[in-house]
Every structure is written in C-alpha cells, then in structure tokens.
N, C-alpha and C positions, 0 to 999 in steps of 0.2 A: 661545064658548071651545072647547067641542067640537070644533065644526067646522072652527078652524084646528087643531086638535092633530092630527085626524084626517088632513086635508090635509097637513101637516108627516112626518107618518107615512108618507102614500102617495107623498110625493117623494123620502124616507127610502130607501125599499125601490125606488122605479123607479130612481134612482141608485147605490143596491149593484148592481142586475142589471145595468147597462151598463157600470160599472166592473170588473166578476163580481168582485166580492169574494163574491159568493154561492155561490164554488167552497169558500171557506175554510169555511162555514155549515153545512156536510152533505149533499154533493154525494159518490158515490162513487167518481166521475170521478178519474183524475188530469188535472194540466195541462200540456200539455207540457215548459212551464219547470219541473218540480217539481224539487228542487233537494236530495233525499233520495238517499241514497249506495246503492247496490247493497247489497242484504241479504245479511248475512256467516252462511254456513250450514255450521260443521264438519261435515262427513259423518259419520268416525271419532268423532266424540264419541258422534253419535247411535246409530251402531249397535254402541256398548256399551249402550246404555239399550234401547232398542229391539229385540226378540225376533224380528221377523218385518217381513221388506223389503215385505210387502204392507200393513205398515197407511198408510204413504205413498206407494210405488209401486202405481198401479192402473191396469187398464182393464176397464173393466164392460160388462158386455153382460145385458142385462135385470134390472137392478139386481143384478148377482154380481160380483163382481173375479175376472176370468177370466185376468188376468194370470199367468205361469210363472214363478219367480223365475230361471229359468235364459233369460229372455231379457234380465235385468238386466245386460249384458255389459259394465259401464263404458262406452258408446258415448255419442252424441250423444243416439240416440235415445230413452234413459232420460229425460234431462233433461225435467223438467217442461214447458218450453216446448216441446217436441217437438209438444207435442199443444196444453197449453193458450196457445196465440198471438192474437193477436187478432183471427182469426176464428174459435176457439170460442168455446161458449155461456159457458164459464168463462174469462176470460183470465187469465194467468199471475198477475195480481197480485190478482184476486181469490181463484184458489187456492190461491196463496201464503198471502194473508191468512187463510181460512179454517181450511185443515189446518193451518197453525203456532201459530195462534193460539186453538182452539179445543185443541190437543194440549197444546200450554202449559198452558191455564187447567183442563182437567182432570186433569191430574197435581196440578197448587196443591190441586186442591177437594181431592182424594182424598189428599192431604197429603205428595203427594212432594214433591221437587226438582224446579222446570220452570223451561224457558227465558224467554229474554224475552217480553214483552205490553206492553211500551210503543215507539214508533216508534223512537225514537232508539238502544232496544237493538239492535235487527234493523237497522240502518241507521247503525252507527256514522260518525264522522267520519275515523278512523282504526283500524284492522284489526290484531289481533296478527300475529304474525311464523307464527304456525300454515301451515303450505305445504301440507298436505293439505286446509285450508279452501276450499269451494267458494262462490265468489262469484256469488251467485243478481243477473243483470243483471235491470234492469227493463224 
C-alpha cells in the first residue's frame, strides 16, 4: 500500500512539472502569459507621505545611495526600469516587489497608514481617473 501511494505521488509531481503548474506553487518567476495588470503607482500621493526622494530613488556605490536628488529631473531615466531591466541583478519586478512591499508592511508594523500588500491591489483590473498616476509596466 505504501508503495503504490508513493508511486501515485511520484507521477503526481512529474505531471505538475510538465504541465508547469509548478509556476503557480512558488516559483519566482514570472510567465510570460501572466495576465496581472501593470502596477498602478500614484507618484503625487507618495511624495506627500514620503520626506526624502532617496528612500525609493537610489544608485549605490559600495553600499551608499550616492544618488543626487537633482538628477531626479522627471526624465526617462529616473524610472525604475532604467536600471532595473532584465539584465540586472534585480529586475524591475523583483524591485518593485521588494521596495513597495517591504515599505508597505512597515509603515502597517509601525502602525501608520500603508499602501497595498496584496497582488490585486497593486495590479488592479481597472485604474481611477487619477492622470498624474504613474503606470509601473511589467
């Protein structure tokens, strides 16, 4: 009886992997077909909250944010993917994930007002009327 359970189990899991339903499981990966909306990111909202353009704008150099806030010149260049693309070490959507989601969840601890931490917030289906809102592409 074991022994078919076990077997039943190993044909279990070589058929998630060929099907990749193994993406869905805890892969960090995205999939190409992901089918999650561009992350809807007020700028103006944030930098009423936010005191200092460097705690999300950075570029470091031997672990310093050496960044100037005066090369922040609304350009292309600011935009996060400028750097983080998918041939850096961080791409855009794991940086994304990190700095919003780690900013989020310590403001909650420390018991302010934070933004969203579930997928569907950051990724709604439909977008307020907000025009200064900057649509973070994936």
């Amino acid at each position: 009886m074991d022994r078919m359970l076990l077997s039943a189990l190993a044909l279990w899991l070589i058929a998630i992997s060929l099907l990749g339903i193994g993406k869905v499981i805890g892969t960090s990966e995205a999939s190409p077909d992901d089918s999650r909306a561009a992350a809807f990111f007020p700028h103006d909202r944030h930098m009423e909250v936010v005191d200092d353009c460097k705690s999300c704008h950075h570029r470091y150099a031997d672990g310093v944010n050496v960044l100037e806030e005066d090369e922040l010149d609304g350009g292309d260049a600011m935009r996060c993917r400028a750097c983080h693309n998918d041939a850096a070490s961080i791409d855009g959507r794991e940086a994304f994930h990190r700095q919003c989601i780690q900013c989020h969840r310590s403001l909650e601890k420390n018991g302010n007002p934070s933004g969203p931490r579930t997928c569907g917030t950051c990724h709604p289906k439909t977008v307020s009327g907000d025009l200064a809102a900057l649509i973070i592409q994936r």
